[in-house]
N, C-alpha and C positions, 0 to 999 in steps of 0.2 A: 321351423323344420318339422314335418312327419315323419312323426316313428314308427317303424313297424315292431309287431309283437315279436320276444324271443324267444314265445314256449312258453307251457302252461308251466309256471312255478311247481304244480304238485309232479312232474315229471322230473324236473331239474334236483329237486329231492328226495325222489326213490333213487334217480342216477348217484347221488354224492351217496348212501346209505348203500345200496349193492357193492361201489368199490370199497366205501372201507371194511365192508363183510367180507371181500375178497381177498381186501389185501390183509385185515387179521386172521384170517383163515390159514393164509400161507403161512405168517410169522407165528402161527397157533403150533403147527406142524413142524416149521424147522427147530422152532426151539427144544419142543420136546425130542426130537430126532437126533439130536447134535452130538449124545454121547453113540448112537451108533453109527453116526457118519464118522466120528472118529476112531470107531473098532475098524470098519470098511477100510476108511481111508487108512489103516494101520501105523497112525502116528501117537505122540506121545502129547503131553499137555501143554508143554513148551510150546511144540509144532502149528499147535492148535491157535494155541494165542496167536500165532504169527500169523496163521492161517484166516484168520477172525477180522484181523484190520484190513486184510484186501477187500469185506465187505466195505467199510467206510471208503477206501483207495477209488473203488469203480463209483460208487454214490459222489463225492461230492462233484465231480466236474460233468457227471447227468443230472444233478438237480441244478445245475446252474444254464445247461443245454436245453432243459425242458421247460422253461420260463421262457424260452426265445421261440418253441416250437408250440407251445400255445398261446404267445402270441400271434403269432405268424399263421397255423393250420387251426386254430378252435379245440374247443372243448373235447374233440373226437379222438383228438391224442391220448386222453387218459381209457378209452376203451380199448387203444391197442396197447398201451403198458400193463392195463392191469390183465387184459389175456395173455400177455407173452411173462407174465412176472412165473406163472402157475406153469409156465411149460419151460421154461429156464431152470424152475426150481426141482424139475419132473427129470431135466437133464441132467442136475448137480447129483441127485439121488442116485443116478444109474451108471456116472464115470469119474467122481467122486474115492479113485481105487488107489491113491499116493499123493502125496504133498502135494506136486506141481498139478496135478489134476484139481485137485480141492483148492486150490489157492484161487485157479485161470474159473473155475465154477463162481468162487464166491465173488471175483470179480466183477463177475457178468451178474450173477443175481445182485448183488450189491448197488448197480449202475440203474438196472431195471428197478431195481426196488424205489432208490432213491427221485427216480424219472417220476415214476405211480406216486409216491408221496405228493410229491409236488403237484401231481396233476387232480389226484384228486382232492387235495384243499383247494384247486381252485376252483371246481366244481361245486363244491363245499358253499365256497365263499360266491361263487355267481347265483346258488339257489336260494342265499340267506336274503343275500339283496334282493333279487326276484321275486320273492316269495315275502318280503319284510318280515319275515319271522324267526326263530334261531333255529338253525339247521347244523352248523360247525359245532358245537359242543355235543350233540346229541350224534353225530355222523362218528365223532371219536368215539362215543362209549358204545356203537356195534362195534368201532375196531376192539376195542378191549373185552368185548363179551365175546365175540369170535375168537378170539387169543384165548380165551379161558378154553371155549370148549374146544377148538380145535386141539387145544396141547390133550386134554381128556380123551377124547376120542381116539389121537395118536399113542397118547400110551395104554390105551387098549387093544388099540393094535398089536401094539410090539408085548404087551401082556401076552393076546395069541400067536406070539413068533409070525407074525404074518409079516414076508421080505418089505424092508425099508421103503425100495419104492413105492409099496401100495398105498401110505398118506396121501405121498406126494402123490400120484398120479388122479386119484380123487380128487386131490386141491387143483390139480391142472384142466381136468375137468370143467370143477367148478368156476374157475380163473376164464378160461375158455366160453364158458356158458355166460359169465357178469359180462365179461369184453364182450360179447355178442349183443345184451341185452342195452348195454351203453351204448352201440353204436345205433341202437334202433330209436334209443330212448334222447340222447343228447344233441345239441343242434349242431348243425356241420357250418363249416367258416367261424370267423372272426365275427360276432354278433355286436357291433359296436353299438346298435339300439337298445342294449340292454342297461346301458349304461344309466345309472340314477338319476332323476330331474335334478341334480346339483352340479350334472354333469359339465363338457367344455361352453356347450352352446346354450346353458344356462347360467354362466359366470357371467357376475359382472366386471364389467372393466375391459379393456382391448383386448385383445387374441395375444400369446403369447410372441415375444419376438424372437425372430431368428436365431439370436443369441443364447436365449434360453436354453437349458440342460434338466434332463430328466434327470433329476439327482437319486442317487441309491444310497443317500446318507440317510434320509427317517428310517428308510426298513433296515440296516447295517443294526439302528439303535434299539429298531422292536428285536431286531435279531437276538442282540446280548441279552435282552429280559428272557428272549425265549431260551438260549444258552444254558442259564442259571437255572432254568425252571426243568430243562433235559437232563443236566446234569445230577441236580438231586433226585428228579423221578428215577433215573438210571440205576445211581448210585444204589440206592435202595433194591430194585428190580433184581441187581447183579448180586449183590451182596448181603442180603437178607438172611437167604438160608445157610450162608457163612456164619453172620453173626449168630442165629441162633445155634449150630451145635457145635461151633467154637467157645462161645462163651457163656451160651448157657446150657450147654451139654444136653441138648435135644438129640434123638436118635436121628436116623437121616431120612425116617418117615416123616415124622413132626417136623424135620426141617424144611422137610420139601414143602410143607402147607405155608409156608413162611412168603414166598410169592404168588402164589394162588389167591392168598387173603391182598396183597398189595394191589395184583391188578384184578381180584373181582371189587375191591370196595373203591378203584378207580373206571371202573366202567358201571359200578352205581352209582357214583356220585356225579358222573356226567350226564346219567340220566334225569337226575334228580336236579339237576341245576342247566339244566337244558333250557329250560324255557326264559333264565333272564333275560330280560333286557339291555339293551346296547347300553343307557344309560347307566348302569349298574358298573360294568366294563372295570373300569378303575378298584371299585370300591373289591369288586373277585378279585382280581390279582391282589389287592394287598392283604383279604383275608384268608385266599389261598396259601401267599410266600409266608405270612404266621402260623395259621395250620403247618405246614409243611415244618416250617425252627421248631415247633412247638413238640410234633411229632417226634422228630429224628432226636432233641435234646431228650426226650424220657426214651427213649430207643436205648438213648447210650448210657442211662442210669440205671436201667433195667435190673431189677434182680430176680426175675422168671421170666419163664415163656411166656404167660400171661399179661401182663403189664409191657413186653417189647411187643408183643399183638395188638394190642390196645394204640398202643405209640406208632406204629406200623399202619395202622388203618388211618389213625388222624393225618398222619406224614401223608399217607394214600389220595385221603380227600380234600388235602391241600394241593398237590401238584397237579392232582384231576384237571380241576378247571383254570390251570395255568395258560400250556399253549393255548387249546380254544381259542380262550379268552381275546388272545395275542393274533393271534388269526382271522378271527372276528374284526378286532380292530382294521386290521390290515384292508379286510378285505371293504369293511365300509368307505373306506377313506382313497380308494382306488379307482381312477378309470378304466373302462372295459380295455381300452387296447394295450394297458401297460397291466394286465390282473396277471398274468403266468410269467412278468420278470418281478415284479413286488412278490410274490407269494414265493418265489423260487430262489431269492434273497434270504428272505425270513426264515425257508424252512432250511437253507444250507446252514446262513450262520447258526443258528439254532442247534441243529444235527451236530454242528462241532461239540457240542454241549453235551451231547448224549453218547457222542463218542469220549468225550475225556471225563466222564462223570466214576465208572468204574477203576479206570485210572487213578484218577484224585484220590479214592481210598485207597487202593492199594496202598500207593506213595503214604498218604500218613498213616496208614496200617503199621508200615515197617518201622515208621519212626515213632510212633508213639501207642501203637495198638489200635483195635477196629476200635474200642469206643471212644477213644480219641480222634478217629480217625471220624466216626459218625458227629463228634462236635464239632469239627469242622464241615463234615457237610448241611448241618445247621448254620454253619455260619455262612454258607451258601444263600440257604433259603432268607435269611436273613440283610445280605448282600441285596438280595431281589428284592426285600420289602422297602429297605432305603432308595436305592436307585429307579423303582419304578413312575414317581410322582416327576421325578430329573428329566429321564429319559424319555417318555413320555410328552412333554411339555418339548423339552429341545426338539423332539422328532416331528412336532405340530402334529402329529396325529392322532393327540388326545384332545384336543382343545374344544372338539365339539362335533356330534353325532353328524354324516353326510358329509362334512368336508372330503373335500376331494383332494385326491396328491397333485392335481395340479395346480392346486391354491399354495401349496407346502412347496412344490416342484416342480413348475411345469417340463411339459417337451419342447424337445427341437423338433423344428419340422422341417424338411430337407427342402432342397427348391422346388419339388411337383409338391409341396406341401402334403409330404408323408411322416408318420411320425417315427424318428431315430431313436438308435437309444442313446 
């Protein structure tokens, strides 16, 4: 069978690095923003919380919609999430004026948001393969270095009283301007050529039968490794500048450095471990989920700011190269025509992780205090280091570099010999 080319690799990886610049650029701004969308919105903290899980409400059943519409339309689908994320988030800004307004906002950004996640790891994961180089671990640490400075830049903003929408409308902008440049830059259709020479029409052994089913159980399993790995990076994220001037009585400037240092020394260390290799795979996640226990355990021993800093950066450069990692896997172990419902599997369950990670401390906050509540999310990271060698093995998509999921899983393929899910 002749293959045609599917684009020059070095295009397919400025595309996966422009969305995650875009899409941290957004979550750079709303994060910093959030206490005065809650002046705007004139609710209370309660409210907010409530207000907060409509974003996960609209994201999970788009990230499970967007794995079926890059399969179906191509790669071109994530130039229009990530333009419409920046102009959704431009609309939250500006009718964002009560509860039910701020709730129906966050749902829609929350939907779009979680659509763009998806879409751009699979772009991620199509440039890594194309390019046989590592693109996913390094695509994340622009998302986290855009996170750093967009939240900077936004509260320099609002340093100059300059009205709330002006981030956002900048980010929409810029959001508008990536989604332009995606669609010029990424290949339009279902590129089934792109698929790796381990591909269907390089397997040996007969064609899959009839009967066969694209199973969504290995990625269910990378899912839960990626859960665990959300969860802790989360937990941390949300509750950092807690524990520091809860319990070690930092003023709430010093406290506020307390995430700054988590996600600048996670989008240095994605940098910095960017370039491994697929073989390696295994061997990062398990010295990631130790960094990570090792971390959060002196976090919650801590007796200064100093030494929970210290614990904080390690905890940092442990979860850094978690998902990636998991991502990576995913994406090598995939055929092109199933790459946007494997990757939209992994990042839903996943996301569940990163939604219940804040959660989980609160809960043993109340019952037993934050630094009891931070040894259990050690006991998190550690959860991940035992089960990852299990999960891994059961899912078949560690057993070895290039396997493809149709060796693991194949498809069905309907009677015009189309692939189902």
């Amino acid at each position: 069978m002749t293959r045609t080319p599917s684009g020059p690799p070095r295009h397919l990886i400025v595309a996966a690095l422009v969305a995650f610049a875009a899409f941290g650029s957004f979550w750079g701004v709303w994060g910093a923003s959030v206490p005065r969308v809650q002046h705007q919105a004139g609710i209370g903290d309660g409210q907010l919380g409530l207000a907060l899980l409509f974003v996960g409400a609209g994201a999970l059943p788009a990230m499970l919609a967007a794995g079926r519409a890059l399969d179906r339309w191509g790669l071109r689908v994530a130039a229009v999430l990530v333009g419409a994320l920046g102009v959704v988030g431009a609309g939250l800004a500006l009718t964002a004026v009560n509860l039910a307004s701020l709730c129906v906002g966050l749902a829609v950004v929350g939907a779009v948001s979680g659509a763009a996640d998806v879409a751009m790891n699979a772009v991620a994961g199509r440039a890594e393969q194309t390019a046989r180089r590592p693109v996913i671990t390094r695509a994340h640490g622009v998302f986290s270095s855009l996170v750093v400075l967009a939240s900077l830049a936004t509260g320099v903003a609002s340093a100059a009283s300059l009205p709330l929408a002006v981030p956002f409308t900048a980010v929409a902008v810029l959001s508008l301007l990536a989604g332009a440049a995606l669609l010029r830059t990424l290949p339009s259709g279902v590129d089934r050529a792109a698929e790796p020479a381990s591909g269907p029409e390089h397997r040996t052994g007969a064609d899959p039968a009839p009967s066969d089913r694209w199973r969504v159980v290995p990625f269910l399993l990378v899912g839960v490794l990626g859960a665990l790995a959300f969860a802790t990076e989360n937990a941390h994220q949300s509750w950092s500048a807690v524990f520091a001037h809860d319990e070690l009585g930092s003023g709430p400037g010093l406290s506020a450095v307390a995430p700054a240092v988590f996600a600048g020394t996670v989008a240095v260390t994605r940098f910095a471990t960017g370039g491994l290799k697929a073989a390696h795979a295994r061997a990062v996640l398990l010295a990631g989920a130790s960094a990570a226990a090792a971390g959060t355990a002196l976090i919650a021993v801590a007796p200064t700011l100093l030494v929970a800093g210290v614990g904080l950066a390690v905890a940092a450069a442990g979860t850094a190269v978690l998902f990636p990692t998991l991502v990576g896997i995913v994406s090598r172990n995939v055929d092109e025509s199933h790459r946007g419902r494997a990757t939209s599997v992994v990042t839903t369950v996943s996301y569940l992780g990163f939604l219940a990670g804040p959660v989980y401390v609160g809960l043993w906050a109340d019952a037993v205090g934050l630094r009891g509540a931070l040894v259990a999310v050690a006991a998190l990271a550690v959860g991940l280091f035992v089960l990852t060698p299990a999960l891994l093995r059961l899912s078949g998509l560690g057993r070895r570099t290039g396997v493809t999921v149709d060796e693991v899983a194949p498809p069905v393929r309907d009677r015009m010999g189309q692939y189902a899910p």
